[in-house]
C-alpha positions, 0 to 999 in steps of 0.5 A, spaced: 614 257 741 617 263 738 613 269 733 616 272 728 613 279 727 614 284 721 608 288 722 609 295 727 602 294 729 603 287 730 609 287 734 606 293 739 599 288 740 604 283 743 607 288 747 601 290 750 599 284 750 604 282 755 604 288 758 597 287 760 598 281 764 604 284 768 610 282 763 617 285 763 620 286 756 627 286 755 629 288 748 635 285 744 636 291 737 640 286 732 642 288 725 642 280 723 648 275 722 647 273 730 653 271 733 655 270 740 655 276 742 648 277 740 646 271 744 650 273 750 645 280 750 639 274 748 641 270 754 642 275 760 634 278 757 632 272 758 635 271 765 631 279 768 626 278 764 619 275 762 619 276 755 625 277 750 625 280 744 630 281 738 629 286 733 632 284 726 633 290 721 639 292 718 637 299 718 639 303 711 639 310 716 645 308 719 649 306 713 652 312 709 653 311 701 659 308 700 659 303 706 656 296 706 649 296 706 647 291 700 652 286 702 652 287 709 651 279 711 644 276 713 640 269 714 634 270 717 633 263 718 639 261 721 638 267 726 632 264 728 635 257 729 639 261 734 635 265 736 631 260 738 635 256 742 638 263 746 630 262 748 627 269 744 620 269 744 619 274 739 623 277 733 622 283 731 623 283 722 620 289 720 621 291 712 624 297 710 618 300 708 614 299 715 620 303 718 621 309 713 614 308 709 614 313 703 614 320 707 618 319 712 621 325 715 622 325 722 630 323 724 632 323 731 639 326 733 644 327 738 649 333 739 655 333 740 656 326 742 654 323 735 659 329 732 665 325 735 671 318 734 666 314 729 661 320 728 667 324 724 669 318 720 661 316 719 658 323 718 649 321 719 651 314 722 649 315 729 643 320 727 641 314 723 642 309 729 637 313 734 632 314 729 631 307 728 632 306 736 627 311 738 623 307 733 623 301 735 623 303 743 615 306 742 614 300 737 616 294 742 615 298 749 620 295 752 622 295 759 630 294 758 634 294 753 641 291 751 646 293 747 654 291 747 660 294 750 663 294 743 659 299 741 660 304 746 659 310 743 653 308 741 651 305 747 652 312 751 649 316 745 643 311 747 643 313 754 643 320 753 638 320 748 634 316 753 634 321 759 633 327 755 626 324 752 624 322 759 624 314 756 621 310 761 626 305 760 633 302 763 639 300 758 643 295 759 651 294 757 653 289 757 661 285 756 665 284 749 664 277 748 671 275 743 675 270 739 680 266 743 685 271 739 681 277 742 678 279 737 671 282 738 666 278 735 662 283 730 657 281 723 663 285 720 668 279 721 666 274 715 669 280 710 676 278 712 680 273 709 685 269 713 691 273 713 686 278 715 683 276 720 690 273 723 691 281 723 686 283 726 687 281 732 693 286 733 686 290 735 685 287 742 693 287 743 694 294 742 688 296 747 691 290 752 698 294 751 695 300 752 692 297 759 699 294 761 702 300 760 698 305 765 699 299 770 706 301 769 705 308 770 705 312 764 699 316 764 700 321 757 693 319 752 699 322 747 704 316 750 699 311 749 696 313 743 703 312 739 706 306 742 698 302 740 699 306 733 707 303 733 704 296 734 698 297 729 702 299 724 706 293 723 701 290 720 700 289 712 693 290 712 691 295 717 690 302 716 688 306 722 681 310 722 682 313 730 685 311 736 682 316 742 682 316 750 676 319 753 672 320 760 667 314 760 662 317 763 661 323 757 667 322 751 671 328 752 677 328 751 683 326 758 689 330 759 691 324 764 689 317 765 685 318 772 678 315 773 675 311 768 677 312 761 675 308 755 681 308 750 676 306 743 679 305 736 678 304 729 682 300 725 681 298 717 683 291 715 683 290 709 677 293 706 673 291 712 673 297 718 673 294 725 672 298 732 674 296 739 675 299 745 676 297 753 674 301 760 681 302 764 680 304 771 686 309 772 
């Protein structure tokens, strides 16, 4: 049967539990609103692991103060049903009170990484994010983590948190799951509306463009960048926060396309801000 936890202390218990009798962990971080994109992390923890557990939190660090943290979506119990069903033993549910208690002062931060591409536009976002990451390693003691590749900043922020500390643990990043339009799944997307949704497909053609223009031969990141903006902007309800190229590997900029690059963007559609990114082997 699947256990809810909300107490921090409670949470570690279980874990040391499990790891007393020999059980690997696999941890799935989540902000709530499951989607398949979640549960396609949830399935694979499931696949490499004994225990899987799934924090929910909408953690309030990583939202600056004028984004989306008290309309941000959440149903715990329809999470649960899902969760359930993708075969989570345990959800982590904290309160906001048991992660950042009345004094609380302690903030984990990336340099550099978490300075660029959303980091300008989300200034504090990424320092928020591997705070509540640190936290929830040491509470869940965790083997393996998932995360997404559509996140792949934060992923590789994670990473690099990760082997600076000395964290005795592996990271996983897993495929983009998306719409049949392409679009990536994310929690964000319930904010548009139907004409907006129907533009925010042009995300996923505008990387599928860039992609068929390096098979092509065109290997300037300025060429690339200009003809994904062309196509963007040819809809109503789309204004671009940032379209870049990096190296995969560290996020600094290419002057060429050669290795592996990740070509990642963020767009608004409406109100809403969406990010995408593909890796293209140049």
């Amino acid at each position: 049967m699947m256990k809810l936890i909300r107490d921090p202390r409670q949470m570690h218990l279980f874990s040391a539990k499990a790891r007393r009798a020999g059980r690997t962990i696999g941890l799935v971080p989540t902000m709530g609103y499951l989607h398949e994109g979640h549960l396609s992390l949830a399935h694979r923890a499931r696949r490499d692991m004994d225990i899987t557990v799934m924090s929910i939190f909408v953690n309030p660090a990583q939202f600056g103060p004028k984004e989306d943290l008290k309309k941000y979506p959440r149903d715990l119990k329809h999470d649960m049903k899902l969760a359930k069903d993708a075969g989570v033993d345990a959800i982590f549910y904290p309160s906001t009170e048991a992660m950042y208690p009345d004094g609380y002062k302690t903030y984990v931060g990336v340099r550099e990484l978490s300075d660029i591409l959303c980091g300008r536009s989300r200034p504090g976002h990424f320092t928020g994010v591997t705070t509540v990451v640190v936290k929830l390693f040491n509470i869940v003691e965790c083997d393996v983590v998932y995360f997404g590749q559509k996140d792949a900043q934060q992923a590789l922020i994670i990473k690099k948190m990760a082997a600076d500390l000395n964290m005795p643990l592996k990271i996983k990043v897993m495929p983009i799951i998306r719409e049949k339009d392409g679009l990536a799944m994310s929690s964000r997307n319930k904010y548009l509306s139907p004409g907006e949704r129907r533009d925010a497909a042009v995300l996923h053609k505008a990387l599928l463009l860039a992609k068929s223009l390096i098979r092509r031969g065109r290997k300037a990141p300025a060429y690339l960048v200009s003809r994904m903006k062309d196509l963007i902007r040819k809809k109503k309800s789309a204004r671009i926060d940032y379209i870049d190229i990096v190296d995969a590997r560290d996020l600094s900029p290419v002057k060429s396309i050669k290795g592996k690059v990740l070509i990642l963007l963020a767009v608004w559609i409406g109100k809403t801000r969406l990010i995408d990114n593909i890796i293209i082997n140049g």
